[in-house]
N, C-alpha and C positions, 0 to 999 in steps of 0.2 A: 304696577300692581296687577295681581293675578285676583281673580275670582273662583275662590274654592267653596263646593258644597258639601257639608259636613254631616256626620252622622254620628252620635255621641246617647250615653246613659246619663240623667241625673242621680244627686243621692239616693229618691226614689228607686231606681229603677225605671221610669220613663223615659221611652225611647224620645231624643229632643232631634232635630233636622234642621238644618237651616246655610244661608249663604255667608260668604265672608271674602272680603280684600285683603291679602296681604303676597309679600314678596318670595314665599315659600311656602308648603304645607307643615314644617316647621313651626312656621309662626303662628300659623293656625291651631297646630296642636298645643304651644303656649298658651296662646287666650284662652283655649276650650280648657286647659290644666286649670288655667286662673281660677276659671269658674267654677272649678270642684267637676267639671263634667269627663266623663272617661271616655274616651275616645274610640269609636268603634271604625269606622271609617273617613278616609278625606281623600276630596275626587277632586280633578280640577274641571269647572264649569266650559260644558261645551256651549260654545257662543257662534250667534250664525255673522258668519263671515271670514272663522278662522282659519279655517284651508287656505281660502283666498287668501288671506294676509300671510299668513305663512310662507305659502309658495306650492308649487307640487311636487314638490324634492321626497326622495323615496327612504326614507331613516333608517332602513336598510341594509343600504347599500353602503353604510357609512359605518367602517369597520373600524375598530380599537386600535388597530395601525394608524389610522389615518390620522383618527384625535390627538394620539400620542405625537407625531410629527410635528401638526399644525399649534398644541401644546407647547413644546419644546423651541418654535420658531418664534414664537408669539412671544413666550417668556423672553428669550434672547435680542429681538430686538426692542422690545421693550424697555428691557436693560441699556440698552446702547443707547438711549436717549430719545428713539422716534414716538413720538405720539401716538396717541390708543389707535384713531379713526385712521392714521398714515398708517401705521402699522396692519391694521384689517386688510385697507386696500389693495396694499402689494401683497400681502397672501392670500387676496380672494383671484388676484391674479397667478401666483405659483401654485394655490392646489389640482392636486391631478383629478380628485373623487370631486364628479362634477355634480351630487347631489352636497356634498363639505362646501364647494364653492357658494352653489348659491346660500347655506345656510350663514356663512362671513359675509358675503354681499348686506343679505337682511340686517343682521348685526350692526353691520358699520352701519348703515341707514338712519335703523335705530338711533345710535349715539348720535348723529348727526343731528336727529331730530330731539334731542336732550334727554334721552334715557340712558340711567345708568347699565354699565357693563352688566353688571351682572343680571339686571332685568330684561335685559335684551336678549342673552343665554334663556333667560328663564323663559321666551316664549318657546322655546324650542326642547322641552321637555324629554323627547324621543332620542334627542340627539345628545345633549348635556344634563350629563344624572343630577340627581342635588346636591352629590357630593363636591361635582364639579362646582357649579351654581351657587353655593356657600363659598367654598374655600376661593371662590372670586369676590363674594361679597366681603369676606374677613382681608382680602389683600387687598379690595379698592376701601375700608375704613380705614386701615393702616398705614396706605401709603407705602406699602410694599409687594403691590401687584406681582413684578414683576419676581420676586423670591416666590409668592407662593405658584405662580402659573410652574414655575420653576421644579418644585417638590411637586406639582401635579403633574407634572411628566411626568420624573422621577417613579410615582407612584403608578402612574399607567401605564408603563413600560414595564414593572414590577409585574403587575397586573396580569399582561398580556403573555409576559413567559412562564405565568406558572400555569396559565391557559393552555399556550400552547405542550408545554410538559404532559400534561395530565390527555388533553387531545390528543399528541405523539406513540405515546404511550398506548392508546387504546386503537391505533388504526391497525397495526399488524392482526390483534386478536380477531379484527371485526372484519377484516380482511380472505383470513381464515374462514372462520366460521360462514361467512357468506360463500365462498368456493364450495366448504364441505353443503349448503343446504342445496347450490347450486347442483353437483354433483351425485350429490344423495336422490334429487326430484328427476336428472335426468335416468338415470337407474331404474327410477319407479316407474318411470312415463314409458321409459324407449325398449331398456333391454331388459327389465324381468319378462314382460308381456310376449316377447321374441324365443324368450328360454321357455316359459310358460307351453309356446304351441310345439317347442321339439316336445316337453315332456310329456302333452296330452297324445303325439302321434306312437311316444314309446311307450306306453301303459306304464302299468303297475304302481307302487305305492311310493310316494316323494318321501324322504325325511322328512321330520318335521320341523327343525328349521326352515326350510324350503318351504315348506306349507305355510309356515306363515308369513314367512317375505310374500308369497304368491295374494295371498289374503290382505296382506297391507296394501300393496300393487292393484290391486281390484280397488280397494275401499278408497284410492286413493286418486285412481283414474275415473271412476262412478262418479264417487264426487269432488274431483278438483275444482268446479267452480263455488259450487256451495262454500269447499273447505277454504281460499280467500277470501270470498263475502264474507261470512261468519268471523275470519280473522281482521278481516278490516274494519268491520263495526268492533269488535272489541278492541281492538287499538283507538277508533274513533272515541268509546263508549270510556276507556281508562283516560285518557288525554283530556276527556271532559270532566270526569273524574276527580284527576288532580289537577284542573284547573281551580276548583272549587277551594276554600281556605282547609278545609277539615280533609280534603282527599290529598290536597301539599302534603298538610303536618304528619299523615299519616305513611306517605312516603318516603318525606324527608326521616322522621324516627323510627321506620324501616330500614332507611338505606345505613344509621346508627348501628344498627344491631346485627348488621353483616359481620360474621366470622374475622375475615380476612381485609375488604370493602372497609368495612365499618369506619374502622381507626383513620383510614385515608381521607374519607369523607369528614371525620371531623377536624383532624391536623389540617385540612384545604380552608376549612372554614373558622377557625382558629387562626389559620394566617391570613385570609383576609379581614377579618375581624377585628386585628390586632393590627396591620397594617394601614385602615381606613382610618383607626382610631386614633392611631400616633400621628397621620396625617394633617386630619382634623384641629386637634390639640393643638398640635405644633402652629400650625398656620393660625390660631386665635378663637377659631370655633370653640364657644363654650361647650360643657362636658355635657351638659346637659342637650342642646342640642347637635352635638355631638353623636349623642345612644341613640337619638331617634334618628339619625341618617345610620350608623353603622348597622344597626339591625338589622334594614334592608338589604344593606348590601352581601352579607354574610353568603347567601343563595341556598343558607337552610332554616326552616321555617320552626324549628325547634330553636336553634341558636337562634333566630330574633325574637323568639318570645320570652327566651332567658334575656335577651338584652332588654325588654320592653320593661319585663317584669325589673328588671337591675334599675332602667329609667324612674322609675314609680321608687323605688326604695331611694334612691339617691334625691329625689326633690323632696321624699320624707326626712331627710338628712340623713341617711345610711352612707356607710362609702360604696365605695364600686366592686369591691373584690367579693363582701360577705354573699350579697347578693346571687352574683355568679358561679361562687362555691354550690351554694343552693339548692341551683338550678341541676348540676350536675351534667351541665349540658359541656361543659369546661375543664379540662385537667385540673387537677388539684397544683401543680407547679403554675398553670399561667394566672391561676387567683392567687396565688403568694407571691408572685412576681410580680403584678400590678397593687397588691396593698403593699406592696419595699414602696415601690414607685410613688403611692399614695403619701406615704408618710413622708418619704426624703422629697416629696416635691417634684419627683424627675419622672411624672407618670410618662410622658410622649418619649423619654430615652428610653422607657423599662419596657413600652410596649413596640420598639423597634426593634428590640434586643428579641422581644419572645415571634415578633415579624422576622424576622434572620431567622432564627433556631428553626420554625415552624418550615418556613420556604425551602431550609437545607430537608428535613424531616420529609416533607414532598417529594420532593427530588430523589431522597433516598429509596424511598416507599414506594415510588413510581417506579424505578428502575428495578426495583426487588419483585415490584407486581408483573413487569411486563417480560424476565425472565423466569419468572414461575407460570407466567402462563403460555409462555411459547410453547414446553415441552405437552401441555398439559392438553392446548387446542388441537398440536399435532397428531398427540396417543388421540384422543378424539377422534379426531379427522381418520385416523385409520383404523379405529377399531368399525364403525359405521362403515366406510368402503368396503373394507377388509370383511370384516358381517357378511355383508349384501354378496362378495363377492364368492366366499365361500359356502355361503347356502348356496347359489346359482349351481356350483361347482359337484356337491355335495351329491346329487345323482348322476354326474358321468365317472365320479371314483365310482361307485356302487358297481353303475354297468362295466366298467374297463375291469373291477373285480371277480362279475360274473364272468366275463368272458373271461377273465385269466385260468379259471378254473374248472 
């Protein structure tokens, strides 16, 4: 059992606070439901000595590769008949992520000492999501550990390519764009300032393109240290920003209402959405607790508060689709594709079906994005050079003209 400190509304409106024991914040959010209280926050209680018990493993270092391997090998010999504790052992000896290692070491300890699997995960919060952390707890009551470790690969692996897709995707652009600032600053620094002192020993009147690249070039040498200070506290100053819940929401329904962007960010979050959901289902997580893990996982702060607000209407006995319509956070196809689902009973088939659809839609929309934006960084890239180069340029045509004539 985990010690969680909660922070909740009565019917009043009285803000209520207080601690609580259970095996997930899930479950905490149940009791606080029971009680008619709405849930504002739930933290898990920092207790002195738990680094120590923990370990000093860096959760970090411990990438969605690694889980999905260690996932995938777990599920497999589990299957073949080896025991939970045998089976930890020999993979705390095969992994390579030597912070994954010691966290299996701990683990197997755990069970050793008569805690259940999945509360043994659950010390390690950093490391194993809740989604994980459940969908172990729903296969050690079922007696079918080893199918859902199984589907949780399955789903991590899912996971981690539409990651890297969307990653892929954006390295050439950012690739770019950092050359062109690269090149743009040495321009500003090295060679306007060089053409600058030919043009003050030739007299007369510059263009005025020229004038003002020479003017940006000053403004820019004067104050280049100021102009990164001032920039790095406003990235510091935005980061803290949207660290906050209301600076998220406001990003995340921002990044919604992008032109082009928009659509992508929501189909990404639409198929994780859909993807966590079927997961869930399928593996025996009630629906209910269910919404309150997928929310989170979404990674937009708009779509989990369509989800929360969906949570709330579904324990009033609403279904799950009207809700979601709603919100509008959601296509009007994946809310009529999960009320078929509702009605025929096959919601975890109808929402892997709209997890397919959404994944291929990714994919498609990634590829579409990252040849629309080759041409579009390069014309960029050379209009900015190309600029710079030909104001520099722009008073030796003038003179090479005098003199011609």
């Amino acid at each position: 059992m985990i010690n969680y400190n909660y922070t909740a509304k009565d019917k009043s409106g009285q803000t209520v606070t207080g601690g609580m024991e259970a095996n997930s914040d899930v479950e905490v959010a149940d009791a606080l439901h029971k009680k008619e209280l709405v849930v504002i926050s739930i933290e898990q209680a920092k207790e002195k000595g738990t680094k120590k018990a923990q370990g000093k493993y860096n959760s970090g270092n411990i990438k969605l590769d690694d889980l999905v391997i260690f996932t995938r090998q777990l599920a497999t010999m589990i299957d073949s008949g080896i025991p939970l504790v045998h089976t930890l052992g020999i993979l705390s000896e095969q992994v390579e992520n030597k912070d994954l290692k010691e966290v299996v070491v701990m683990v197997s300890r755990d069970i050793e000492a008569g805690i259940s699997f999945c509360d043994a995960l659950a010390k390690h919060p950093k490391v194993f999501s809740e989604l994980y952390i459940n969908m172990s707890r729903a296969g050690e009551s079922s007696g079918m550990l080893n199918e859902i470790l199984d589907r949780l690969a399955t789903y991590l692996e899912k996971t981690a390519a539409l990651t890297r897709k969307i990653q892929s995707s954006l390295v050439y652009p950012a690739v770019v764009v950092g050359m062109a600032i690269l090149i743009t600053s040495v321009l500003l620094l090295k060679v306007v300032p060089t053409f600058k002192g030919i043009f003050d020993v030739l007299g007369g009147q510059l263009p005025l393109p020229t004038r003002i690249l020479i003017a940006i070039s000053d403004l820019f040498r004067h104050y280049f240290l100021f102009t990164v200070g001032a920039l790095v506290v406003l990235i510091f100053m935005f980061k803290k920003y949207i660290n906050t819940e209301k600076g998220r929401y406001k990003l995340d329904d921002f990044k919604l209402k992008l032109p082009v962007l928009g659509e992508l960010f929501r189909k990404i979050s639409v198929a994780k959405f859909s993807r966590t959901f079927s997961t869930l289902v399928k593996s025996g997580v009630s629906v209910l607790s269910a919404l309150d893990i997928v929310g989170k996982t979404s990674g937009n702060k708009v779509v989990e508060g369509a989800v929360i607000s969906c949570s709330k209407a579904v324990r009033n006995g609403e279904s799950i689709a009207m809700p979601l319509l709603k919100s509008k956070a959601f296509p009007p196809m994946v809310c009529r594709m999960i009320s078929v689902g509702e009605q025929t009973g096959q919601l975890e088939k109808m929402l892997g079906k709209i997890a397919d659809f959404y994944d291929e839609q990714v994919d498609a929309a990634t590829s579409a994005l990252t040849s629309l934006i080759e041409p579009l960084v390069i014309a960029f890239l050379g209009i900015v050079v190309g600029g710079i180069v030909i104001a520099l340029f722009l008073p030796i045509f003038k003179i090479s003209q005098l003199i011609a004539h």
